[in-house]
TILUM-414522 format. One record per atom (N, C-alpha, C): residue number from 1; atom name; x, y, z; residue in one letter. Coordinates in steps of 0.2 Angstrom, whole numbers, plus 5000, padded with zeros to 4 digits. Each point is the difference from the previous one (the first is absolute). Last residue first. Example, Ala and Ser with C-alpha at 12.3 -4.5 7.8 and 13.67 -1.06 7.14 Angstrom:
<node n="2" atom="N" px="5064" py="4989" pz="5035" res="S"/>
<node n="2" atom="CA" px="5004" py="5006" pz="5001" res="S"/>
<node n="2" atom="C" px="4996" py="5005" pz="5003" res="S"/>
<node n="1" atom="N" px="5002" py="4972" pz="5000" res="A"/>
<node n="1" atom="CA" px="4996" py="5006" pz="5000" res="A"/>
<node n="1" atom="C" px="5004" py="5006" pz="5000" res="A"/>
***
This chain:
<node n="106" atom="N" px="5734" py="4749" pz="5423" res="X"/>
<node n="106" atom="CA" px="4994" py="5006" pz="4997" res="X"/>
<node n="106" atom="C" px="5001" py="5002" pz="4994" res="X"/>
<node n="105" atom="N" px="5002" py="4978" pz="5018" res="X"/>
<node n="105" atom="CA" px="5004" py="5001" pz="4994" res="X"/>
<node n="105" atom="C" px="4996" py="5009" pz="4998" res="X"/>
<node n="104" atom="N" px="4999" py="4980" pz="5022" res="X"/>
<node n="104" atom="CA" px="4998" py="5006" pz="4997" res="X"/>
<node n="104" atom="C" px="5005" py="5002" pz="4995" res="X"/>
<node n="103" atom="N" px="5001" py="4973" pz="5009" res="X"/>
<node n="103" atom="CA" px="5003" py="5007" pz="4998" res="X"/>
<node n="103" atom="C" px="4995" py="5008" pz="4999" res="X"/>
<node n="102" atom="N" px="5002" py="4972" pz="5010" res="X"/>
<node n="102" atom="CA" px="4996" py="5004" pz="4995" res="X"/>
<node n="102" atom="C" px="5002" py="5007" pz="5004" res="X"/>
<node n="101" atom="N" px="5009" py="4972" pz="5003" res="X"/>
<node n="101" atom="CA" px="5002" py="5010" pz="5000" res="X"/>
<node n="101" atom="C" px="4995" py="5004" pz="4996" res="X"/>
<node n="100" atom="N" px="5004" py="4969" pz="5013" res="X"/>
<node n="100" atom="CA" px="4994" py="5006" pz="4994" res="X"/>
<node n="100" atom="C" px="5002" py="5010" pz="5002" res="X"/>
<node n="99" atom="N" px="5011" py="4970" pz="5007" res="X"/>
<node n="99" atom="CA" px="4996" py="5006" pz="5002" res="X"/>
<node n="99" atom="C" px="4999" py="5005" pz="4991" res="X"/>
<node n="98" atom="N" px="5011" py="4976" pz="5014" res="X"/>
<node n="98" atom="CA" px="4998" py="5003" pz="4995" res="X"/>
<node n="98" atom="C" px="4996" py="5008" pz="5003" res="X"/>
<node n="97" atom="N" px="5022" py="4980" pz="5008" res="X"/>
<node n="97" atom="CA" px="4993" py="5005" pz="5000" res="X"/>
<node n="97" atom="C" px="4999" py="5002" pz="4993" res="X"/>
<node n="96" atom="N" px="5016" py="4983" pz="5002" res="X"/>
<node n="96" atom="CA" px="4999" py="5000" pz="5006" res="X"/>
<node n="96" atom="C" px="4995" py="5007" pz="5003" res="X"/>
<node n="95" atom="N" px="5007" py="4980" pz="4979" res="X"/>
<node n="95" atom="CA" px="4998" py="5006" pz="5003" res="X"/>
<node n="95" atom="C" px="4998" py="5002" pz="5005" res="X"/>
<node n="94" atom="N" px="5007" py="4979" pz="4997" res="X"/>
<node n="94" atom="CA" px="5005" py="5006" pz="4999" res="X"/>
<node n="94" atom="C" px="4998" py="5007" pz="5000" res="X"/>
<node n="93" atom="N" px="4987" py="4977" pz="4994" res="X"/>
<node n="93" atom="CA" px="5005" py="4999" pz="5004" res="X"/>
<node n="93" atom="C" px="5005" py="5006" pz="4998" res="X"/>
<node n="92" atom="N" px="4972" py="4999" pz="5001" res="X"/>
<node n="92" atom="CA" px="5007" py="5000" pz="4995" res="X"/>
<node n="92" atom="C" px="5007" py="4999" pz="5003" res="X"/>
<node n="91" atom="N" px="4976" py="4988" pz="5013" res="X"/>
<node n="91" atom="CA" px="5005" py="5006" pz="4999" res="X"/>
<node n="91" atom="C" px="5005" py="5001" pz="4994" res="X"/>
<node n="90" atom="N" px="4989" py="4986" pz="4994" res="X"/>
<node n="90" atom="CA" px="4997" py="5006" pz="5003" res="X"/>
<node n="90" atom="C" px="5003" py="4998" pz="5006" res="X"/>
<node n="89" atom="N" px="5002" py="4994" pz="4973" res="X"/>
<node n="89" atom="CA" px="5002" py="5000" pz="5006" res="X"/>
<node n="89" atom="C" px="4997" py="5004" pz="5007" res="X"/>
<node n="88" atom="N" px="4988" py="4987" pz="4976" res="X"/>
<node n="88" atom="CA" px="5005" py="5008" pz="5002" res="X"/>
<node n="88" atom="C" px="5002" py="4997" pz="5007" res="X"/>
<node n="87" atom="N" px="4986" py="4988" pz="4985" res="X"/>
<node n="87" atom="CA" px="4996" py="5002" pz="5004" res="X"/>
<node n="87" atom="C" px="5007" py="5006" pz="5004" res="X"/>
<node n="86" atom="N" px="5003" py="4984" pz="4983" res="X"/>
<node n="86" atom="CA" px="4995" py="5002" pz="4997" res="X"/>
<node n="86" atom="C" px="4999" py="5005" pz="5007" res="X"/>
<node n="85" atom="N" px="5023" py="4990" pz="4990" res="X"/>
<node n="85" atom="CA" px="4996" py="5004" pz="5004" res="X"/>
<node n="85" atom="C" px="4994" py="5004" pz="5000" res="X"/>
<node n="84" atom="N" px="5018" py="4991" pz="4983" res="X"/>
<node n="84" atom="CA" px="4995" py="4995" pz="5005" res="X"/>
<node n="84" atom="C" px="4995" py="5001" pz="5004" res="X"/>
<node n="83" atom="N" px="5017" py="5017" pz="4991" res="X"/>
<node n="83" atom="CA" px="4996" py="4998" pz="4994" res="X"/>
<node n="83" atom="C" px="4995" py="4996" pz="5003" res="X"/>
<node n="82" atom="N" px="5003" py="5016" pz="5019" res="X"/>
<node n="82" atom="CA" px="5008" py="4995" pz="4995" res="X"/>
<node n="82" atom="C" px="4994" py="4998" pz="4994" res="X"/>
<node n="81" atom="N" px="4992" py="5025" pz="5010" res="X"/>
<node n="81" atom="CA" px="5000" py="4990" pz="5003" res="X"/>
<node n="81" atom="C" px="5006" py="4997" pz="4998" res="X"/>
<node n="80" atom="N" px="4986" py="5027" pz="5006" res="X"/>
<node n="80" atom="CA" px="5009" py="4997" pz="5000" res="X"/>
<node n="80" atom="C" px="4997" py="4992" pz="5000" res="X"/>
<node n="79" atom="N" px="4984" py="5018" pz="5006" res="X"/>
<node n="79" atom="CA" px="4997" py="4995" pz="4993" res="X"/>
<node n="79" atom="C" px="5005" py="4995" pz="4997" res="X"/>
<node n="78" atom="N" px="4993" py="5019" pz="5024" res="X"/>
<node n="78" atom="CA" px="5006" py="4997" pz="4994" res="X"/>
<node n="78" atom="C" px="4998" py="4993" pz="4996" res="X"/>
<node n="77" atom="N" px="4985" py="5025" pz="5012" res="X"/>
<node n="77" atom="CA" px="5002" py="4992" pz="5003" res="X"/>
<node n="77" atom="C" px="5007" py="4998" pz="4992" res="X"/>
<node n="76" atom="N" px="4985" py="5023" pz="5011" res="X"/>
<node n="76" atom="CA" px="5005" py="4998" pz="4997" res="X"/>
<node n="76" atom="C" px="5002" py="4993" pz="5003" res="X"/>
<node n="75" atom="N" px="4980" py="5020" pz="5002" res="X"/>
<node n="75" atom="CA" px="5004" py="4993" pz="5001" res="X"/>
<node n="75" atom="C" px="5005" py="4999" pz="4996" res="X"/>
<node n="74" atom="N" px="4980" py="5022" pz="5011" res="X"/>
<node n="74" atom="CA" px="5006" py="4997" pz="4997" res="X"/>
<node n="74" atom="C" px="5004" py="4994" pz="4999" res="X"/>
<node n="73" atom="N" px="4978" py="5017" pz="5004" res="X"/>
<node n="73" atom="CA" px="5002" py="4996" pz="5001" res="X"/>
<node n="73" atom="C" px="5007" py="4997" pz="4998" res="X"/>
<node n="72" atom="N" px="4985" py="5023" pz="5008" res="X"/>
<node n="72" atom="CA" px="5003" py="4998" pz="4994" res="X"/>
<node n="72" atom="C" px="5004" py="4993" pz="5004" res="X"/>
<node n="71" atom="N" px="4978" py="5016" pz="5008" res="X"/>
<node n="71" atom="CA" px="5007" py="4995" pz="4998" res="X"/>
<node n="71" atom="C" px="5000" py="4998" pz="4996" res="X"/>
<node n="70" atom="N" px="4989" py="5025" pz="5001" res="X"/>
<node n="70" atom="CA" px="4999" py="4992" pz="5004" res="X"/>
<node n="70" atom="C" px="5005" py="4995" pz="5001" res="X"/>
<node n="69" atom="N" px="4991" py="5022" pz="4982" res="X"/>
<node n="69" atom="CA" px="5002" py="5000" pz="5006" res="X"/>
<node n="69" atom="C" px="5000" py="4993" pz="5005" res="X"/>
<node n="68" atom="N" px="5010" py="5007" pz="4973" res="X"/>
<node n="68" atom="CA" px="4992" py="4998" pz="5005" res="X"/>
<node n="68" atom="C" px="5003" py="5001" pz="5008" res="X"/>
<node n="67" atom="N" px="5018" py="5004" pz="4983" res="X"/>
<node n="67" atom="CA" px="4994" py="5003" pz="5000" res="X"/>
<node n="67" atom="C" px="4992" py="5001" pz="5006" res="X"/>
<node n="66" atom="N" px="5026" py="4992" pz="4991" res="X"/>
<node n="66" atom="CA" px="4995" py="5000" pz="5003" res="X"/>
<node n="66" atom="C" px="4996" py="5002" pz="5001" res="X"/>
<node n="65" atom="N" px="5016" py="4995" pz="4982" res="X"/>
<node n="65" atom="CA" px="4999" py="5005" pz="5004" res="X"/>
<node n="65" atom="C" px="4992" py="4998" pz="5003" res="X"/>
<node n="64" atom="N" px="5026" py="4995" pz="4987" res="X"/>
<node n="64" atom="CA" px="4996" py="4995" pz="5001" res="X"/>
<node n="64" atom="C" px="4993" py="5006" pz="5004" res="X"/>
<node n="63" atom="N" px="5022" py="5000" pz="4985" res="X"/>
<node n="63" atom="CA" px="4994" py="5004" pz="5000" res="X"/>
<node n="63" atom="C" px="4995" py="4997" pz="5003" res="X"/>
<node n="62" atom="N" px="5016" py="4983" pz="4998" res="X"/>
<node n="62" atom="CA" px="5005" py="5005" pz="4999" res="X"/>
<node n="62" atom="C" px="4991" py="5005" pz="4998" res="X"/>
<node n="61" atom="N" px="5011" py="4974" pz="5012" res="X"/>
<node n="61" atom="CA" px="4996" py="5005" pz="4994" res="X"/>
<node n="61" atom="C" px="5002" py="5006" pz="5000" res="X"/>
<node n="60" atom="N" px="5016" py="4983" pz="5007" res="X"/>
<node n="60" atom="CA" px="4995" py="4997" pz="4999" res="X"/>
<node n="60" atom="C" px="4994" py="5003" pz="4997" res="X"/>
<node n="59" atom="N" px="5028" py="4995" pz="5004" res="X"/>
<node n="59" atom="CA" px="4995" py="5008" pz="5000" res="X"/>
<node n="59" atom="C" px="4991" py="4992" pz="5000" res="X"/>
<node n="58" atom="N" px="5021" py="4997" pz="5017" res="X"/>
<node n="58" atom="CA" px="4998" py="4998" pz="4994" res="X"/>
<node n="58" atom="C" px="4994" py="5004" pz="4997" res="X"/>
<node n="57" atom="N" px="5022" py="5000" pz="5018" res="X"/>
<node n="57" atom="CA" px="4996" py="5003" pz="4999" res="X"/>
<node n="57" atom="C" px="4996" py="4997" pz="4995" res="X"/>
<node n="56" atom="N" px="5017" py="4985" pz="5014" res="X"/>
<node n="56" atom="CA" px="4997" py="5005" pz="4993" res="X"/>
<node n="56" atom="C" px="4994" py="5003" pz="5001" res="X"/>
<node n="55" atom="N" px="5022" py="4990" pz="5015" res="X"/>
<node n="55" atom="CA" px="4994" py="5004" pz="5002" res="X"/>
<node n="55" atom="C" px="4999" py="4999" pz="4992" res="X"/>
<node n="54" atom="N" px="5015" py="4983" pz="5013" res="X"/>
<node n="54" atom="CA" px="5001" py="5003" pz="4995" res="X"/>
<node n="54" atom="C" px="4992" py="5005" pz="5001" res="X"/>
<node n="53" atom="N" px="5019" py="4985" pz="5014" res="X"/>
<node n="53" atom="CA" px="4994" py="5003" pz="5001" res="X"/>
<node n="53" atom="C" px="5001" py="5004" pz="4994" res="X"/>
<node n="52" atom="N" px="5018" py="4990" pz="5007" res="X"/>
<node n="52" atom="CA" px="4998" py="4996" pz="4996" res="X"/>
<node n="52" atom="C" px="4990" py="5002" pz="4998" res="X"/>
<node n="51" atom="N" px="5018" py="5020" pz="5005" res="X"/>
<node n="51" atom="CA" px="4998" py="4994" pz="5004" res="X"/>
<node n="51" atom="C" px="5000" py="4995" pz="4994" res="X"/>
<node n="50" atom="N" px="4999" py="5023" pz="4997" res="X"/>
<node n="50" atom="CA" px="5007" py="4998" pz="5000" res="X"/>
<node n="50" atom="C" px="5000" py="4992" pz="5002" res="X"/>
<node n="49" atom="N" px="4980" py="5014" pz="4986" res="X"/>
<node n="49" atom="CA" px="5004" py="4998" pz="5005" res="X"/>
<node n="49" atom="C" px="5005" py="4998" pz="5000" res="X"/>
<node n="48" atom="N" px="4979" py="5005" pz="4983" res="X"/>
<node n="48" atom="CA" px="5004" py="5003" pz="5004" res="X"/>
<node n="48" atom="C" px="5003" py="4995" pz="5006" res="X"/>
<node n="47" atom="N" px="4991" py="4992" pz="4974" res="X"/>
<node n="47" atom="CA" px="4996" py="5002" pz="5007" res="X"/>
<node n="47" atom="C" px="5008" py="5005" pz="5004" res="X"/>
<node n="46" atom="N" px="5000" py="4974" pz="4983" res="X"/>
<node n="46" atom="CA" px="4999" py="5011" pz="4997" res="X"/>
<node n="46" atom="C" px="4997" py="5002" pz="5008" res="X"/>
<node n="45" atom="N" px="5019" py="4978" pz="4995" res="X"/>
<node n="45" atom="CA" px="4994" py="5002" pz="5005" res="X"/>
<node n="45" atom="C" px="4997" py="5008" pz="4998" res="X"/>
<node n="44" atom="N" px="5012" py="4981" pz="4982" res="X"/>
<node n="44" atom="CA" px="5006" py="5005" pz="5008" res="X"/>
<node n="44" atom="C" px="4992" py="5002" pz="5002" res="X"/>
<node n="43" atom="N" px="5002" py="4987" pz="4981" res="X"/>
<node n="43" atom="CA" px="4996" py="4995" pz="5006" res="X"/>
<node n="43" atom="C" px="5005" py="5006" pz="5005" res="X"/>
<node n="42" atom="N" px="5003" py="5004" pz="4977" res="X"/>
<node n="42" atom="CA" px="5003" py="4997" pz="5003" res="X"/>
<node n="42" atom="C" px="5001" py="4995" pz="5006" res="X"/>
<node n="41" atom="N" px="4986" py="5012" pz="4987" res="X"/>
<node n="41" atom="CA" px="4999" py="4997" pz="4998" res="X"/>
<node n="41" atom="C" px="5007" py="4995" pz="5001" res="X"/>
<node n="40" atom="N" px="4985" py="5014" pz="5019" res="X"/>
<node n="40" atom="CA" px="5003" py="5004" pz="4992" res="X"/>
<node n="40" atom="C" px="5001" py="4991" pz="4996" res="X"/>
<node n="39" atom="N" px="4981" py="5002" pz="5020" res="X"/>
<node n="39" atom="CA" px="5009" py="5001" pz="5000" res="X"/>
<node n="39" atom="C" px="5001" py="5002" pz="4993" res="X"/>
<node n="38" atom="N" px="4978" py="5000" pz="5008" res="X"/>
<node n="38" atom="CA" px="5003" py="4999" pz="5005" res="X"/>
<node n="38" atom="C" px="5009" py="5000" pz="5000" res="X"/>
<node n="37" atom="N" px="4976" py="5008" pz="4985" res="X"/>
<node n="37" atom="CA" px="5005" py="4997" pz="4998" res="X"/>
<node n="37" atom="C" px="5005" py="5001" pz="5008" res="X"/>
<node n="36" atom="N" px="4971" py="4999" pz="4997" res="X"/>
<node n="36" atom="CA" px="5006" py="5004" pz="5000" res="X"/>
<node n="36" atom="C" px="5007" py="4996" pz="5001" res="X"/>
<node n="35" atom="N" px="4972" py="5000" pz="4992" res="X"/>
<node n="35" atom="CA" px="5005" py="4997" pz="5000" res="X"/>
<node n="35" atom="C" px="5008" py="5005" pz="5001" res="X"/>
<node n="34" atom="N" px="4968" py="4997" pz="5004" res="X"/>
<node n="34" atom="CA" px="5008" py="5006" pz="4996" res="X"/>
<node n="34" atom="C" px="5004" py="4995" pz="5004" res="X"/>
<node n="33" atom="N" px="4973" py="5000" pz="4997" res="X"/>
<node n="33" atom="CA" px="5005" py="4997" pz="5000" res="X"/>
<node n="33" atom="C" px="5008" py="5003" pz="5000" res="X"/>
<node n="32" atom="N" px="4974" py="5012" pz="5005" res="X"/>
<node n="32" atom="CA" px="5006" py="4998" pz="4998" res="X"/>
<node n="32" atom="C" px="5006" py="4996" pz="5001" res="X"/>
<node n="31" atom="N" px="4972" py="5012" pz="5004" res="X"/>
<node n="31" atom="CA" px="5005" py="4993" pz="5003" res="X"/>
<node n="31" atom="C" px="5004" py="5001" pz="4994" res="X"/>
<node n="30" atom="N" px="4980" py="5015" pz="5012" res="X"/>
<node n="30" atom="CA" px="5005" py="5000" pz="4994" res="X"/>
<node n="30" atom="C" px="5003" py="4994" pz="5003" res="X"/>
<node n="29" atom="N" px="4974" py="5004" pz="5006" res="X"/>
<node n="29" atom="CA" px="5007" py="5001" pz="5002" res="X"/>
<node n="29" atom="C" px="5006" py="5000" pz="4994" res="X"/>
<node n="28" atom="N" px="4972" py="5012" pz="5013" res="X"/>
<node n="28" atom="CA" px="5006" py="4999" pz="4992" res="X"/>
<node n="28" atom="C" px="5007" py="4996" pz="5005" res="X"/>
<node n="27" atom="N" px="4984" py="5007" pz="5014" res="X"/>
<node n="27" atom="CA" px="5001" py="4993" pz="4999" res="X"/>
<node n="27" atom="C" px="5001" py="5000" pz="4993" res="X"/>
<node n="26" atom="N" px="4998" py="5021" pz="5013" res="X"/>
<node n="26" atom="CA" px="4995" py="4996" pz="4996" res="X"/>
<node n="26" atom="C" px="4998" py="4994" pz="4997" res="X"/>
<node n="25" atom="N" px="5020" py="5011" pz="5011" res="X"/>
<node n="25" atom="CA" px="4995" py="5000" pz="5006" res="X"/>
<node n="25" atom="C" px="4995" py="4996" pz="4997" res="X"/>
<node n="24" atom="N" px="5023" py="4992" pz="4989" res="X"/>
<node n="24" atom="CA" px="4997" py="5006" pz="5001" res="X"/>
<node n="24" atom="C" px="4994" py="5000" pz="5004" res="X"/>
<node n="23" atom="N" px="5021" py="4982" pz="4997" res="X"/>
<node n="23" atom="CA" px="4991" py="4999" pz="5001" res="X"/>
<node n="23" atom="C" px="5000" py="5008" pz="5000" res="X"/>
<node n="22" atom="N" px="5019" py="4987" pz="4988" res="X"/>
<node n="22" atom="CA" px="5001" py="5006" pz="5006" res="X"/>
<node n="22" atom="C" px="4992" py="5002" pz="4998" res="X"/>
<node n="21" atom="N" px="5022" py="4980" pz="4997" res="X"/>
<node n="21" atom="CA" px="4991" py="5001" pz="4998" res="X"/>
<node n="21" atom="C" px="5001" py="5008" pz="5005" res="X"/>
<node n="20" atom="N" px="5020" py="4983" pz="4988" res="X"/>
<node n="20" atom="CA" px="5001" py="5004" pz="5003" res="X"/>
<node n="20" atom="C" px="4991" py="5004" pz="5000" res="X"/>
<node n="19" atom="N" px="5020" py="4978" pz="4999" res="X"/>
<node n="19" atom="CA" px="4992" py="5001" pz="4996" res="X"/>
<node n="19" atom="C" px="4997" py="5005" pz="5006" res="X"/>
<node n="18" atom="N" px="5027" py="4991" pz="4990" res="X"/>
<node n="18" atom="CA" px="4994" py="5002" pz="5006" res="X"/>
<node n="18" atom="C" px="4992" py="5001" pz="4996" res="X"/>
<node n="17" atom="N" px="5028" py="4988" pz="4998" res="X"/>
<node n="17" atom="CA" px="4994" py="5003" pz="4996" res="X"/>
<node n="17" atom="C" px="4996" py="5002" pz="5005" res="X"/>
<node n="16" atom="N" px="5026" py="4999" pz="4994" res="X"/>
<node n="16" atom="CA" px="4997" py="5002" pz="5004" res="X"/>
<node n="16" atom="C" px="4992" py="5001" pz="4998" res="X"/>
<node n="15" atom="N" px="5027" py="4989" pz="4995" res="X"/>
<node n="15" atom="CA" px="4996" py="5005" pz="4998" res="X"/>
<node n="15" atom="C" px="4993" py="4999" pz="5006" res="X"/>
<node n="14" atom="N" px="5020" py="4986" pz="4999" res="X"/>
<node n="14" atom="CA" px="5003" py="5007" pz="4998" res="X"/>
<node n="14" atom="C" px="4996" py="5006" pz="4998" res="X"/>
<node n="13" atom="N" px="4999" py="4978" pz="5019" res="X"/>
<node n="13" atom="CA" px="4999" py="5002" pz="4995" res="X"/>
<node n="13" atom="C" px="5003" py="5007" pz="4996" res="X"/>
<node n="12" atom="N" px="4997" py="4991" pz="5023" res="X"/>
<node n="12" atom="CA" px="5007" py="4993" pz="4995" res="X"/>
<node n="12" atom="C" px="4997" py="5002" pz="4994" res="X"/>
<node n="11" atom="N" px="5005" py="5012" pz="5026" res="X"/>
<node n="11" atom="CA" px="4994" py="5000" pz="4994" res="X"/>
<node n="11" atom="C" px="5004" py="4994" pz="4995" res="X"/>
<node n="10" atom="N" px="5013" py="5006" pz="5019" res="X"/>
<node n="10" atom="CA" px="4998" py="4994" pz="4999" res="X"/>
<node n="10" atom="C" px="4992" py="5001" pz="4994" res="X"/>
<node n="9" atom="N" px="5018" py="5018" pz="5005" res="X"/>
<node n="9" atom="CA" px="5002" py="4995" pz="4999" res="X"/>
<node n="9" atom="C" px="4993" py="4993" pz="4998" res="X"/>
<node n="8" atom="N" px="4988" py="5022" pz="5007" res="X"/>
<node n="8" atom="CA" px="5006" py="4996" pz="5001" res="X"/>
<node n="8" atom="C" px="5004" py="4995" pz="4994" res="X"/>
<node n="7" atom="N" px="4980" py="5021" pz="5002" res="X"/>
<node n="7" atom="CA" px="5001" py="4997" pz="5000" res="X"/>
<node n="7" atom="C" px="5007" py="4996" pz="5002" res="X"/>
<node n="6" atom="N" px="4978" py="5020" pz="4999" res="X"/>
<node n="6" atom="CA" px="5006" py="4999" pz="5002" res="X"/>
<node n="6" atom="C" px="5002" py="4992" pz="5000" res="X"/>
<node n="5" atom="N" px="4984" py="5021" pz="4990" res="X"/>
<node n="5" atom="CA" px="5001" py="4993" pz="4999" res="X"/>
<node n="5" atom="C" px="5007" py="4998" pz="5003" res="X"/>
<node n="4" atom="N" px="4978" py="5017" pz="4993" res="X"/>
<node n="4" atom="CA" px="5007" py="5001" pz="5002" res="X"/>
<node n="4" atom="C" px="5000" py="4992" pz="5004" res="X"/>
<node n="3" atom="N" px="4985" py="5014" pz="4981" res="X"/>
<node n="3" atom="CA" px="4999" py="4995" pz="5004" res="X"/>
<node n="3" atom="C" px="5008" py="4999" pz="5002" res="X"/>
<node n="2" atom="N" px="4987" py="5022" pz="4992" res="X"/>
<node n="2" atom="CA" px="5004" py="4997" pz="4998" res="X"/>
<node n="2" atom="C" px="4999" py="4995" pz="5005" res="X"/>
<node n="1" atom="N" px="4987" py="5022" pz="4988" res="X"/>
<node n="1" atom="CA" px="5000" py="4995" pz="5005" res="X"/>
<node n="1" atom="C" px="5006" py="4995" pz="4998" res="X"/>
***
């Protein structure tokens, strides 16, 4: 599974927190924090594109396997703040989609 992430010039940060939860049918859930690095250490932009439009794929798990029959729920929200910044920004300013790839792997 990877969480795909497209952003702009205007993000104002160089890295990337999420808090990432996935309900199974049973009401088991997994929640992970994960931190991803948004530029190199020269502040250049990581991700695909020509544009100011950056794409990252970002890994996220790895032998994940479904099993049960039913829904499966999915969330992903941003935990991104400035030092001061009790309560986060919302909207994130720049990222301009999120989304979720789950892969058949054999």
């Amino acid at each position: 599974m990877d969480i795909n992430i497209r952003n702009n010039k205007n993000y104002e940060f160089s890295s990337l927190f999420l808090i990432a939860k996935i309900e199974f049918p049973n009401g088991f859930q997994v929640v992970d924090t994960l931190e991803y690095e948004m530029t190199d250490s020269e502040g250049n932009w990581l991700g695909t594109g020509f544009t100011e439009l950056k794409e990252n794929k970002l890994f996220y798990k790895e032998k994940v396997v479904f099993s049960e029959k039913g829904d499966y729920k999915f969330n992903i929200q941003h935990a991104t703040r400035s030092i001061r910044d009790i309560e986060g920004k919302n909207p994130l300013n720049g990222v301009t989609d999120v989304g979720l790839s789950i892969e058949k792997v054999n």
